[in-house]
LOROSE-796854 format. One record per atom (N, C-alpha, C, O): y, z, x. Coordinates in steps of 0.2 Angstrom, whole numbers, plus 5000, padded with zeros to 4 digits. Layout:
YZX;...
***
This chain:
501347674899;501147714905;500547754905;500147754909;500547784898;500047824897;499247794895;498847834892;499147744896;498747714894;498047734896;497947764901;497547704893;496747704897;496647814897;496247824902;496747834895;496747914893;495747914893;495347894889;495747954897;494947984895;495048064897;495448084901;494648094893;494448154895;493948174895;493548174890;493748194903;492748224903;492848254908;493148244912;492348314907;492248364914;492248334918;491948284919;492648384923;492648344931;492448414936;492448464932;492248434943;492448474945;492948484949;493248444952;492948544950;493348594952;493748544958;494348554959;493448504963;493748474969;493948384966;494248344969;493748384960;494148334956;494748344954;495248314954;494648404952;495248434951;496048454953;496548464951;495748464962;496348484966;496548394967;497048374966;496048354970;496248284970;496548244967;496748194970;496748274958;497448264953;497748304956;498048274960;497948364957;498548394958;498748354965;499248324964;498448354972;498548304977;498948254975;499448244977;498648204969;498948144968;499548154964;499948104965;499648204959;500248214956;500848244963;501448224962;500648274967;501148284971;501348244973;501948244972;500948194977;501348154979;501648084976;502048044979;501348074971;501748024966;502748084962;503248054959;502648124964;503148174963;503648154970;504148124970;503348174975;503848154983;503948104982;504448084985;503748044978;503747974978;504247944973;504347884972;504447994970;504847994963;504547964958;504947944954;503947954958;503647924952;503447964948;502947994949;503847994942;503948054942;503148024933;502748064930;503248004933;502847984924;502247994929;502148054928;501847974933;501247954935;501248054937;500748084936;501648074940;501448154942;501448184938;501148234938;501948164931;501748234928;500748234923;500348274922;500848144924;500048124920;499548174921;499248224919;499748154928;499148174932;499048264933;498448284933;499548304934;499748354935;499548414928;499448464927;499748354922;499748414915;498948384915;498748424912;498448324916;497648314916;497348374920;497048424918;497548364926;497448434930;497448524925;497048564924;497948524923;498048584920;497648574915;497148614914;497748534910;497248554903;496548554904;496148574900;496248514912;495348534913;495448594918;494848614920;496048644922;495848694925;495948744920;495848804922;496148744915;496348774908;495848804904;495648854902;495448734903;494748744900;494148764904;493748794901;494048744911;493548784915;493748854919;493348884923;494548884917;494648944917;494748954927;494649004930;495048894928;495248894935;495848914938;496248874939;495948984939;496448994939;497148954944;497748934943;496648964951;497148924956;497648884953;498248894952;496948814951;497148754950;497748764943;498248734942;497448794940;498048804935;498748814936;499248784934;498648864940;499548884945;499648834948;500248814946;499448784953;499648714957;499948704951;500548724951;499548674946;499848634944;500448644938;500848604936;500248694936;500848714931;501648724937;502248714935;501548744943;502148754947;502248674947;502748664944;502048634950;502348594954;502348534946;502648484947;502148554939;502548524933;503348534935;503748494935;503448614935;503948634935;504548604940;505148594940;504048604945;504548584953;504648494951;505148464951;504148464948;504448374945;505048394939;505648384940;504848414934;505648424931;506248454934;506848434933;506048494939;506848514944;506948434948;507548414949;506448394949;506848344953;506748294948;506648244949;506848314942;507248264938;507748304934;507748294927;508248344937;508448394935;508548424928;509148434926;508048434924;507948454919;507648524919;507148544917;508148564923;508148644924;507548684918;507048714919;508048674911;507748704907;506948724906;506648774906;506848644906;506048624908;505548654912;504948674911;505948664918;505648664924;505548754925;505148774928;505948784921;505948854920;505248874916;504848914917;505348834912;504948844906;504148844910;503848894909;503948814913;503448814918;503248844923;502648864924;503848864927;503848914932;503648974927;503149014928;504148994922;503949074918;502949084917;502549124918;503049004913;502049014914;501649034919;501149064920;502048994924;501248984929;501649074934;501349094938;502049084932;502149154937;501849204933;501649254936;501549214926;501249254919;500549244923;500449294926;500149204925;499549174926;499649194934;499149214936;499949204936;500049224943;499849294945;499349314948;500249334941;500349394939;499749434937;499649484940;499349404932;498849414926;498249424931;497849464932;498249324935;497349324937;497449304945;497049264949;497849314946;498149274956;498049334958;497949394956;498349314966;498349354970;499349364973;499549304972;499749404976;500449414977;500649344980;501049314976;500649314985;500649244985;500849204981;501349174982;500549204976;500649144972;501349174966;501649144963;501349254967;501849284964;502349254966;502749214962;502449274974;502949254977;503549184976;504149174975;502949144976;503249054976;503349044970;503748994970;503149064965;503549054959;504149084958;504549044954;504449154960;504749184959;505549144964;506149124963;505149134969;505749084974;506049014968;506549004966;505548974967;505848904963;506048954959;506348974964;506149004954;506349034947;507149034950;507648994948;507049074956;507749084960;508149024961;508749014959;507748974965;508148914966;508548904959;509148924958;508048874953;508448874948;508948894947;509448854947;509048934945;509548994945;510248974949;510748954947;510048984957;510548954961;510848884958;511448874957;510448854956;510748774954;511248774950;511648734950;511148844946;511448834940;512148874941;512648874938;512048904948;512748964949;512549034945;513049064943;511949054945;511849094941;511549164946;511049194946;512149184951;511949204958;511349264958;510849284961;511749284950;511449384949;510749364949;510349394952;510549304943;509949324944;509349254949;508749244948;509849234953;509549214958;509449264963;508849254965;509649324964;509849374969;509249404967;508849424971;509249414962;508449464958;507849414960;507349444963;507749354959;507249364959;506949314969;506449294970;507449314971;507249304978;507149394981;506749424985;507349404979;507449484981;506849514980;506649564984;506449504975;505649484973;505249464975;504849504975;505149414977;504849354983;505049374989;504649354994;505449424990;505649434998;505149495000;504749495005;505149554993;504949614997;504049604992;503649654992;503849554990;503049544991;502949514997;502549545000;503149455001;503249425006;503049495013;502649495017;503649545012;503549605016;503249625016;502949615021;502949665011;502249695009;501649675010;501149705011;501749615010;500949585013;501249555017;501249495015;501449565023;501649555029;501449465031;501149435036;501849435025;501849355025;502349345031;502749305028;502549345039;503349345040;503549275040;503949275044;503249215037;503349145038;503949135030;504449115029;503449165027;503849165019;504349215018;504749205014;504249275022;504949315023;505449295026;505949315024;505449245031;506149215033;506149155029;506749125030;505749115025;506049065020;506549115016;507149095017;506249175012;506649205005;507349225009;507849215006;507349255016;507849295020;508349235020;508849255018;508349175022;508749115023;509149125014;509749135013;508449105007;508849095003;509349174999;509749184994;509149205003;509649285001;510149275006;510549315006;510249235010;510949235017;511149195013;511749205011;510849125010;511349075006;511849095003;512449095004;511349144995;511749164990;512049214992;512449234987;512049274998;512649315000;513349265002;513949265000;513049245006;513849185007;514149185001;514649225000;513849154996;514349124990;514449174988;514949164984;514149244987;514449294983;514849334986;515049384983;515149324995;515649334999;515449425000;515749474999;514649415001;514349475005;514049435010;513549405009;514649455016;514549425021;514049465027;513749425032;513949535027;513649575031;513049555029;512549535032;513049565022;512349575020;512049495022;511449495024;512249455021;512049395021;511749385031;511249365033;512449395035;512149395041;511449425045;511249415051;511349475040;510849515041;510249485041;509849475046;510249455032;509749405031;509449365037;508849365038;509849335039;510049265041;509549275049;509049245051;509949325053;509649355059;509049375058;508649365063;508749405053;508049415052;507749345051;507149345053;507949295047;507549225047;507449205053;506949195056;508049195057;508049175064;507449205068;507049165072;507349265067;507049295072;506149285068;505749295072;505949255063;505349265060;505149175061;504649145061;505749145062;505449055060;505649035065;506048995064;505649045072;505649025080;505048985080;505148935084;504348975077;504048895077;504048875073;503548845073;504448855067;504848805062;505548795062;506048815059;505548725067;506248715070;506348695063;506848725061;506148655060;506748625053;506948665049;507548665046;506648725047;506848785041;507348835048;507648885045;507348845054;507648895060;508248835058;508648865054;508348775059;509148735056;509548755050;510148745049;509048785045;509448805041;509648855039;509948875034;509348895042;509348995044;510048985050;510449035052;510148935053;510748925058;511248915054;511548955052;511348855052;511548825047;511848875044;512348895046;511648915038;511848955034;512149015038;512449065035;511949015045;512549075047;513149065051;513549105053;513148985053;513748955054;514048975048;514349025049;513948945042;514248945036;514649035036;515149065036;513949055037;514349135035;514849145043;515349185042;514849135048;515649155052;516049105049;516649125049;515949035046;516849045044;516949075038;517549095037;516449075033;516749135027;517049195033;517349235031;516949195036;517149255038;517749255042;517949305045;517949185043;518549175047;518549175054;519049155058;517849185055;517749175065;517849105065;517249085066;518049085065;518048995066;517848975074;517448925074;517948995078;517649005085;516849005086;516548955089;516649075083;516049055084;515649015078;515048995080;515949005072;515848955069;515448905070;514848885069;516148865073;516248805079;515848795083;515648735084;515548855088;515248835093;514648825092;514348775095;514348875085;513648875083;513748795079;513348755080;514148775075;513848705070;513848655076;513448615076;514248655079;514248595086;513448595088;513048545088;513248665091;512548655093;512148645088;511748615091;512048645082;511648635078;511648555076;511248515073;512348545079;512448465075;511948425081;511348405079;512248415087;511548405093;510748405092;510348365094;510748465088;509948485087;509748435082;509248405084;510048415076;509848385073;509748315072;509248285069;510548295076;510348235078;509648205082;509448155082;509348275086;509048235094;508248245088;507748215090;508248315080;507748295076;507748265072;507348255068;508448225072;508448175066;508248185058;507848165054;508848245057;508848275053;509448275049;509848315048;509348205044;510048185043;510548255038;511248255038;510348295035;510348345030;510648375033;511248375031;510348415039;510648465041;511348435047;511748475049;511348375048;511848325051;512548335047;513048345050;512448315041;512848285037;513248375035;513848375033;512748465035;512948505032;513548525040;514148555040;513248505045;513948525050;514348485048;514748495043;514348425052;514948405051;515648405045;516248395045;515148445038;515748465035;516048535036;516648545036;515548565038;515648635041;516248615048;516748645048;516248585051;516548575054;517348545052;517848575053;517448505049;517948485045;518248565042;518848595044;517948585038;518248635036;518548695043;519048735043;517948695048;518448745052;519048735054;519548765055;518948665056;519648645060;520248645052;520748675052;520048625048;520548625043;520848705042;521448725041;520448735043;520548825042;521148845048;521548895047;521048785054;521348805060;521848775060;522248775065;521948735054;522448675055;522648625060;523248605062;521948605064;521748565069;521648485064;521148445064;522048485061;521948405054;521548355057;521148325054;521948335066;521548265067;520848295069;520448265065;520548335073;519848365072;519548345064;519048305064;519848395058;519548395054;519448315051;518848305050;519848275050;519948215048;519248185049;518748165046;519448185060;518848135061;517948175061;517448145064;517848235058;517148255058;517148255050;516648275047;517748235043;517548225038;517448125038;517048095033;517648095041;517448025042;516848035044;516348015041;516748075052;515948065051;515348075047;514848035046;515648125044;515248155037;515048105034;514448085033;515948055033;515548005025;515247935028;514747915026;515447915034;514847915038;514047895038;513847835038;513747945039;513248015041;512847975033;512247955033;513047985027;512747985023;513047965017;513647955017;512747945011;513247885008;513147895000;513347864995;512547964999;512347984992;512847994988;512848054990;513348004982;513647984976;513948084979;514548104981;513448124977;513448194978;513848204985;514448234985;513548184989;513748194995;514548174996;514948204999;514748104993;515348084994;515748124991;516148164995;515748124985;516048194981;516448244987;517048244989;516048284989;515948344993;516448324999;516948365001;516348255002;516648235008;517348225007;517848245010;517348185000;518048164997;518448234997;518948245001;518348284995;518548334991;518748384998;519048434997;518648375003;518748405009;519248375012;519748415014;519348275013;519748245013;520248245009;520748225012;520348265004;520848255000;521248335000;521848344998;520948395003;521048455004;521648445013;522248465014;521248405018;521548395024;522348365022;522948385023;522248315019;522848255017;523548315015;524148315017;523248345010;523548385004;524148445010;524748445009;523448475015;523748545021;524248495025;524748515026;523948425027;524448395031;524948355030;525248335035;525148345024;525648325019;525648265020;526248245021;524948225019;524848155021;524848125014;524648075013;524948155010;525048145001;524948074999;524848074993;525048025002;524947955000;523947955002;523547954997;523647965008;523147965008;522648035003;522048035002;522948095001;522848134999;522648094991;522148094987;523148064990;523048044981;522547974982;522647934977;522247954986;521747914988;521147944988;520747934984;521147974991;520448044992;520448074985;519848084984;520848084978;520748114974;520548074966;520348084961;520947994970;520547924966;519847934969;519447964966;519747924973;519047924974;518447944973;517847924973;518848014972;518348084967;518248074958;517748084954;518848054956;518848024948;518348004946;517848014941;518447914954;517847864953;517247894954;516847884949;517147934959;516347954961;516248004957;515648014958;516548064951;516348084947;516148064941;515648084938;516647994939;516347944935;515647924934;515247924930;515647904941;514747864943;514247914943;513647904941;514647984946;514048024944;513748054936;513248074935;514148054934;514148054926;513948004922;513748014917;513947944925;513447874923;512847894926;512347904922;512847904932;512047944933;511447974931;510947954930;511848044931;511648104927;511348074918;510848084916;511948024914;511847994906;511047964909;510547974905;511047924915;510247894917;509947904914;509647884909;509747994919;509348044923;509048054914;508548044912;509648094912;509448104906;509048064901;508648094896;509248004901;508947934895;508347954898;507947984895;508247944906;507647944910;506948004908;506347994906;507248064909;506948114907;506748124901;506248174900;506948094894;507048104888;506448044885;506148054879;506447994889;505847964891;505147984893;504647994890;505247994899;504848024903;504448084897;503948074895;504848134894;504748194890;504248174883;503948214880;504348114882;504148054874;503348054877;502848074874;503448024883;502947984886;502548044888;501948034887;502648104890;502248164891;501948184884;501348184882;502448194881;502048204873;501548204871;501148244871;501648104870;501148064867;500648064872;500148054869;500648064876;500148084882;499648144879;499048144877;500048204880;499648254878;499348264871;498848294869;499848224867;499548204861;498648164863;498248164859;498648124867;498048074867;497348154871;496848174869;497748164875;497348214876;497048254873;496448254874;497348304867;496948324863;496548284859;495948294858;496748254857;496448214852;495748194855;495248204851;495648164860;495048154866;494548224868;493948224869;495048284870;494648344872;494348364864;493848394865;494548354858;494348364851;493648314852;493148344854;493548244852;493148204852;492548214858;491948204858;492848234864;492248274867;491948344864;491448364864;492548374863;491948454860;491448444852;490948474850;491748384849;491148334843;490548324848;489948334848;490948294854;490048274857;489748314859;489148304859;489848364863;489648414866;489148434858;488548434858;489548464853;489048504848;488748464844;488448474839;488648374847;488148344844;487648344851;487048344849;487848354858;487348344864;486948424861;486348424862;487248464859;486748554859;486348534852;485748524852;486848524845;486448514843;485648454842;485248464838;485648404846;484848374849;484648414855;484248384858;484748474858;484348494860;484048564856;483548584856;484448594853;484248624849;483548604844;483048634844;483648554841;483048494840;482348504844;481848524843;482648484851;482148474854;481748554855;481248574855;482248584855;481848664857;481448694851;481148744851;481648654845;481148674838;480448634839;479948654837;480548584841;479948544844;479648604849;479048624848;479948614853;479548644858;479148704855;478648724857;479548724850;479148794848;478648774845;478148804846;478748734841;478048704837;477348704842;476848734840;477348664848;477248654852;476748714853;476148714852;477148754855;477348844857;476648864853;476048884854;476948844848;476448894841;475648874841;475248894837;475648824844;475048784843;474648834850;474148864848;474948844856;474648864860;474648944860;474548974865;474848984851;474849044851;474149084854;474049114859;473749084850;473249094850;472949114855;472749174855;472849064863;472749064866;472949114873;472749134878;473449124869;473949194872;474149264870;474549304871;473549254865;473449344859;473349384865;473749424866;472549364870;472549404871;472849434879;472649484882;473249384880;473849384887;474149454883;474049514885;474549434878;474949484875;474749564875;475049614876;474149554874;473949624872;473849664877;474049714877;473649634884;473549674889;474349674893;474349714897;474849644891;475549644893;475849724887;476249764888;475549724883;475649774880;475149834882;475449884881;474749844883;474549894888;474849904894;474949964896;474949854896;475449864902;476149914902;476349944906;476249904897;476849904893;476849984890;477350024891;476350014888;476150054887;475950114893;476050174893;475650084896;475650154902;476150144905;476350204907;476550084907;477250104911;477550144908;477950174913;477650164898;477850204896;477950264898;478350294900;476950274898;476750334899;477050364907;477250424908;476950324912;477150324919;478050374916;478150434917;478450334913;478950344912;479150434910;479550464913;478450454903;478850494901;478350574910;478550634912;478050544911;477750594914;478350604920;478450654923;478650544922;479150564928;479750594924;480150624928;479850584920;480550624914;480250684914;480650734914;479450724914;479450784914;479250804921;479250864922;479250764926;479350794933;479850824934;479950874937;480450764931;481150794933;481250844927;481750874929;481050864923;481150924916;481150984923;481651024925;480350974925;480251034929;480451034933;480651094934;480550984939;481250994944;481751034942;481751084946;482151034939;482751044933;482951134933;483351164934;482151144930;481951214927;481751244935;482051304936;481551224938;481351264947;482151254949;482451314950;482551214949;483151224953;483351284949;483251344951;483551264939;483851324939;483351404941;483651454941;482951394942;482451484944;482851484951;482951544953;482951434956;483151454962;483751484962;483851534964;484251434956;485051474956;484851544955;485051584959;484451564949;484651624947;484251674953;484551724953;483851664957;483751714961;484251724966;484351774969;484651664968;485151664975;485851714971;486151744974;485851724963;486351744963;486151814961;486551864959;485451824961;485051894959;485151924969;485551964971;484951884973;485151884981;485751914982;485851964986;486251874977;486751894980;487151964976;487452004980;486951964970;487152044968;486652094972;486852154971;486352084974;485852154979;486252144985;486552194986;486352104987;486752084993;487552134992;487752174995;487752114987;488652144985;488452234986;488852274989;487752244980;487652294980;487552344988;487852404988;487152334993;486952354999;487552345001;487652395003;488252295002;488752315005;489252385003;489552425006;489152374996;489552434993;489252494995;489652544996;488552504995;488252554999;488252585004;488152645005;488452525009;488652555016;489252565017;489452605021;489852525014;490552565013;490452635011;490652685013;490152635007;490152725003;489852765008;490152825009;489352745013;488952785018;489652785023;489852835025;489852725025;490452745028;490852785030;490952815035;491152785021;491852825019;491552915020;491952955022;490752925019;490452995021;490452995026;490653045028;490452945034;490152955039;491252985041;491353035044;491652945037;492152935040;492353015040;492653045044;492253055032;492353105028;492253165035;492653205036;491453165039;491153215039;491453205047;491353255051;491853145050;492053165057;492753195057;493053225062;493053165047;493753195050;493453275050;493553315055;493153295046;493153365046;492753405053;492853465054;492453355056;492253385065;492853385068;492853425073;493453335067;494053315071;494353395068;494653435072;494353405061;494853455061;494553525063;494953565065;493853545063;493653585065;493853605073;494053665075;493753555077;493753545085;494553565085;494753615088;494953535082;495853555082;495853615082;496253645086;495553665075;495653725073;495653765081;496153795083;494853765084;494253785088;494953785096;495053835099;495253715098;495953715100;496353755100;496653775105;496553765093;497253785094;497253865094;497753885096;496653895092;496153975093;496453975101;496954005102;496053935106;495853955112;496553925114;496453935120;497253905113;497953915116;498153955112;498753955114;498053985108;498254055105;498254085108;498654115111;497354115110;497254165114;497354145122;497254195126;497554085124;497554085132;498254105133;498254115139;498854115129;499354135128;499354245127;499754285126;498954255128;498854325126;498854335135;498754295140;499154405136;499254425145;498754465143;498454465148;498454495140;497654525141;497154515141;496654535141;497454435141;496454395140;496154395149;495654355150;496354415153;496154405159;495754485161;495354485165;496054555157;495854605154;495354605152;494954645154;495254575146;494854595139;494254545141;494354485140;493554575145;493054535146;492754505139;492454455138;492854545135;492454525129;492754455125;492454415122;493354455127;493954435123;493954345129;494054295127;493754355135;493554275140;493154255137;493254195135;492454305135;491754285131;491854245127;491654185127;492154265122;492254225117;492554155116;492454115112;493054165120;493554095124;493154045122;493054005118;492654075131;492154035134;491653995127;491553935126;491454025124;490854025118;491353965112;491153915109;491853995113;492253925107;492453865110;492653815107;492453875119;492653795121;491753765122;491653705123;491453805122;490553755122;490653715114;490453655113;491053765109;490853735102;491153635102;490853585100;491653635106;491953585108;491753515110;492053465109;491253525115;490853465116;490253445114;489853485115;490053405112;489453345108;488953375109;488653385115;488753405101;488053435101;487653405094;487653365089;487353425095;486753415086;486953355083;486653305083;487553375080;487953365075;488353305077;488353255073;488553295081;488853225085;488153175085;488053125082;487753195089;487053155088;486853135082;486653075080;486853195080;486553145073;487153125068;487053125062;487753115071;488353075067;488152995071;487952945068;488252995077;487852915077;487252895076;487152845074;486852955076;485952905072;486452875066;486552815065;486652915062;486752905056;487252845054;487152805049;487652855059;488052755060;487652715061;487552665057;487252705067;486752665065;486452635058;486552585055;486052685058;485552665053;486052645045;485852605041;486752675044;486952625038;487252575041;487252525037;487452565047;487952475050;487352465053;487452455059;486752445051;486152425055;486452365058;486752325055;486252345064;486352285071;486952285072;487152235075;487552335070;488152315072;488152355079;488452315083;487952405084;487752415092;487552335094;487752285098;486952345089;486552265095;486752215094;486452155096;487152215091;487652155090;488052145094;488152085096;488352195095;488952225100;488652205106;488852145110;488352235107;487852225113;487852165118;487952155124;487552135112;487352075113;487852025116;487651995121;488452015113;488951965115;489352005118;489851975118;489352055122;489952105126;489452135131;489652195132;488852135134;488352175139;488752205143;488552245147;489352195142;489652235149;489752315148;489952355152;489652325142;489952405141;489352455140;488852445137;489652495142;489152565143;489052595139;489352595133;488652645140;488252695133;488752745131;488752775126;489352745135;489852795132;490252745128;490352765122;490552665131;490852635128;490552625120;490852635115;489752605118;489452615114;489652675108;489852665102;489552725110;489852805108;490352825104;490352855099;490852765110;491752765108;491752745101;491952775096;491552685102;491752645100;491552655091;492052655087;490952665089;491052685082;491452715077;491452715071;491852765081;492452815078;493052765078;493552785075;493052705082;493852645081;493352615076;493752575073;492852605075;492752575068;492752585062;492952545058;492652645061;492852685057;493852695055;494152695050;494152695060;494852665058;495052735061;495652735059;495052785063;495052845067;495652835069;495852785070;496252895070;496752865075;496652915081;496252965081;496952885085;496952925094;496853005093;496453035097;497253015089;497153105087;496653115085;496453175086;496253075081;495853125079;495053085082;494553085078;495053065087;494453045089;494353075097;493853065101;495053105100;495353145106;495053215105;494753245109;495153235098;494953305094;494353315096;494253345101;493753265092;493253265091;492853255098;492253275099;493153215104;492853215109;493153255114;493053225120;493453315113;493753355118;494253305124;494253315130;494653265121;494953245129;495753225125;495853235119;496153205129;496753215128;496953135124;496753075126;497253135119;497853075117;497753005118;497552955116;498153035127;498252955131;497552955133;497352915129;497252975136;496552985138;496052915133;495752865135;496252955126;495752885121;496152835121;495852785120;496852835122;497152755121;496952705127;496952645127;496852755133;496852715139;495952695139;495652645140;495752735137;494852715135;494652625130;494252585131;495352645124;495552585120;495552505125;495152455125;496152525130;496352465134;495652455137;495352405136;495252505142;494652465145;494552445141;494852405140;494152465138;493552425132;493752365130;493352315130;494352355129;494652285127;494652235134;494552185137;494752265135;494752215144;494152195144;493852135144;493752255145;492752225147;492752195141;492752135143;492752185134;492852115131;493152055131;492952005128;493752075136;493852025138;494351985132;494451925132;494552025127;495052005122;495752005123;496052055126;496151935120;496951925121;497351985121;497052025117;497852015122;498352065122;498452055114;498452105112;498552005111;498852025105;498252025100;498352025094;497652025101;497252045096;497052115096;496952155101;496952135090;496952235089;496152255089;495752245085;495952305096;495152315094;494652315089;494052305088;495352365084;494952375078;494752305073;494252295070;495452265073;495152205070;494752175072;494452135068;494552175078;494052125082;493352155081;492852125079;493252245082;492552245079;492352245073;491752235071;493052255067;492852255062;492752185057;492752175051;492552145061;492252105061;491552075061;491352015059;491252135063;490552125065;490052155062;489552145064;
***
């Protein structure tokens, strides 16, 4: 079979055209000619570092040894081509490896760790919002929940395939299919029933012999569950019917032979269970084939691969005999080369002046940027020279503050004294008497209101809060030369007592002064004036 064996670079789209041809000599069950083709594919996507093509083909190696059921094999390929997946692919190609790992698995009854790795295959699928391959994986996790008699979880599955593969009527048959299966694990046998009957119709009218042949035993089984025997009877005759494959009869017999048993038809029951003996027989002469077949097939691969290295060896001889003659040729060429030295000294030399002032270009822009470097840093250190005079000049007007604040309480407490004097003495019954004694009154309530000394307590706010007025000003035009006045005693932090004192008027008097002023700014109820000028 393996005969005529060459090996020679080919490209990349010769390459997918072996895997094309290995597939379908695979569908074809010509299983020698697919793997030929399939492992030539790999050993030239291997050596020009293709990765794709490398995965095609190492997977669907694996997928011909499943359909010659040589699990072990088939594994052994999936594990590679999923490592290469992993390593230099993209999640995709994770995915569909991970699903055949799983199939395997299932085949073998191996639920846990078929459940692991569809369960991997499902939530890459999710994540890269595949949803066509998400209701493939969701069907093969409703499967193996049935058989592990997680029946919630498996309906789950099964409802979300349905709901994703509505334009793939033949994979939605078997997302149906398996959740018929899951209402009678579940003992609904009604709606079971209802849903396999429609699905049986569907298939017949797609010609769908598989999914044909999975009702009607589903069917057999409900009515048997119902103990409805001639129902079950005549949908397990349809079955064997329907389809005539060795495996399949098996399956049909064993259901018949189950009905016979429940109906105590005991002479055709031990008919039904010869016939199982027989057809386990034949299936076991089969399988002795499959294996001669495969153990073949496996010789033939070898020796195969054996031809090929030995060929890819006998090409990499000729390749380092094709370098070494041109290597040859390029000592010629030099020779050549050297004859025509001479004649390019003096090419060279002005390439080397060339070569040289670009240098010189070079280092003169490396001291451009030296001195760039050197001026930024002189800029930093003056912005942070900036900013210590800066810190310094604020600390100075807080101190000129805390004097401005120092020199008002003590006019505040003066004017209080100067008060409490003149209600001392307005409490005397002789002061309306003692003209000398009103004089004096008179003389300490003048001391009272804003003279020299007040005057020159706002120059002097000014000039240490310089622009905080025209500032004021500025953004609030609506307040007056008194509000102006007010207002530097609430910047100072002043309370109502003692900025009442100092301006001869009462308490409420300045708190309600407070509220205008806030109003003609036109500020929220809950923001505080003091915080809002001292802001500024």
């Amino acid at each position: 079979m393996f005969s005529n064996i060459q090996v020679y670079a080919i490209s990349r789209a010769a390459c997918d055209t072996l895997i094309r041809s290995g597939i379908q000599a695979m569908q074809h069950q010509d299983y020698v000619k697919a793997l030929e083709q399939l492992e030539e594919a790999r050993l030239q996507a291997e050596t020009n570092k293709w990765h794709e093509q490398q995965f095609l083909a190492l997977n669907n190696i694996g997928l011909t040894y499943y359909a010659m059921f040589d699990y072990g094999e088939a594994l052994n390929f999936y594990l590679e081509a999923y490592t290469l997946a992993v390593r230099e692919l993209e999640a995709k190609h994770e995915m569909i490896v991970l699903n055949n790992i799983a199939v395997l698995y299932s085949k073998e009854k191996n639920f846990v760790k078929a459940t692991e790795y569809f369960e991997r295959a499902y939530k890459i699928s999710r994540e890269n919002e595949a949803h066509t391959q998400t209701g493939f994986y969701a069907i093969n996790l409703g499967i193996v929940c049935n058989k592990t008699a997680k029946l919630q979880q498996a309906r789950a599955f099964l409802k979300e395939a349905v709901s994703l593969l509505q334009e793939h009527p033949r994979t939605l048959l078997d997302a149906r299919g398996a959740l018929a299966e899951n209402y009678l694990l579940e003992e609904n046998y009604a709606e079971a029933v209802s849903l396999a009957k429609m699905l049986l119709a569907e298939a017949e009218q797609l010609d769908h012999p598989e999914n044909k042949l999975e009702m009607l035993v589903l069917l057999a089984k409900a009515y048997l569950a119902e103990n409805n025997y001639e129902q079950a009877v005549l949908y397990a005759r349809k079955a064997f019917h329907s389809h005539n494959s060795p495996e399949n009869s098996l399956a049909i017999y064993e259901v018949l032979a189950n009905i016979y048993q429940k109906s105590k038809a005991y002479d055709l029951a031990l008919q039904a269970k010869d016939s199982i003996l027989h057809l386990q027989a034949q299936l076991n002469h089969i399988k002795n084939g499959r294996a001669f077949e495969n153990a073949r097939v496996k010789f033939e691969l070898q020796n195969y691969q054996h031809q090929l290295r030995l060929n890819q060896s006998r090409l990499h001889n000729e390749r380092k005999l094709f370098y070494s003659l041109m290597a040859i040729a390029v000592l010629i060429a030099g020779f050549i080369g050297w004859g025509l030295y001479n004649r390019s000294v003096k090419h060279r030399q002005n390439r080397t002046i060339a070569e040289k002032g670009r240098k010189i270009a070079e280092l003169e822009l490396e001291n451009q940027k030296s001195q760039k470097l050197l001026l930024e840093k002189q800029i930093k250190e003056q912005e942070a020279l900036a900013m210590l005079e800066q810190e310094r000049l604020k600390n100075e007007i807080e101190s000129r503050n805390r004097k401005l604040s120092t020199k008002a309480l003590h006019l505040s407490a003066r004017n209080q004294l100067i008060e409490e004097i003149i209600e001392d003495l307005s409490k005397s019954k002789e002061l309306a008497k003692d003209m000398d004694l009103l004089r004096h009154v008179k003389d300490l309530k003048q001391h009272l209101k804003p003279d020299k000394e007040w005057n020159s307590f706002v120059t002097h706010f000014e000039e240490v809060n310089s622009g905080f007025l025209n500032t004021l000003k500025e953004k609030h035009p609506s307040l007056t030369a008194n509000d102006m006045r007010f207002i530097p005693y609430i910047f100072m932090n002043l309370s109502n007592k003692e900025i009442s004192a100092m301006l001869n008027i009462t308490t409420d008097a300045c708190r309600k002064r407070k509220e205008r002023i806030s109003k003609k700014m036109e500020l929220p109820e809950n923001v505080d004036l003091y915080e809002y000028i001292s802001r500024f």
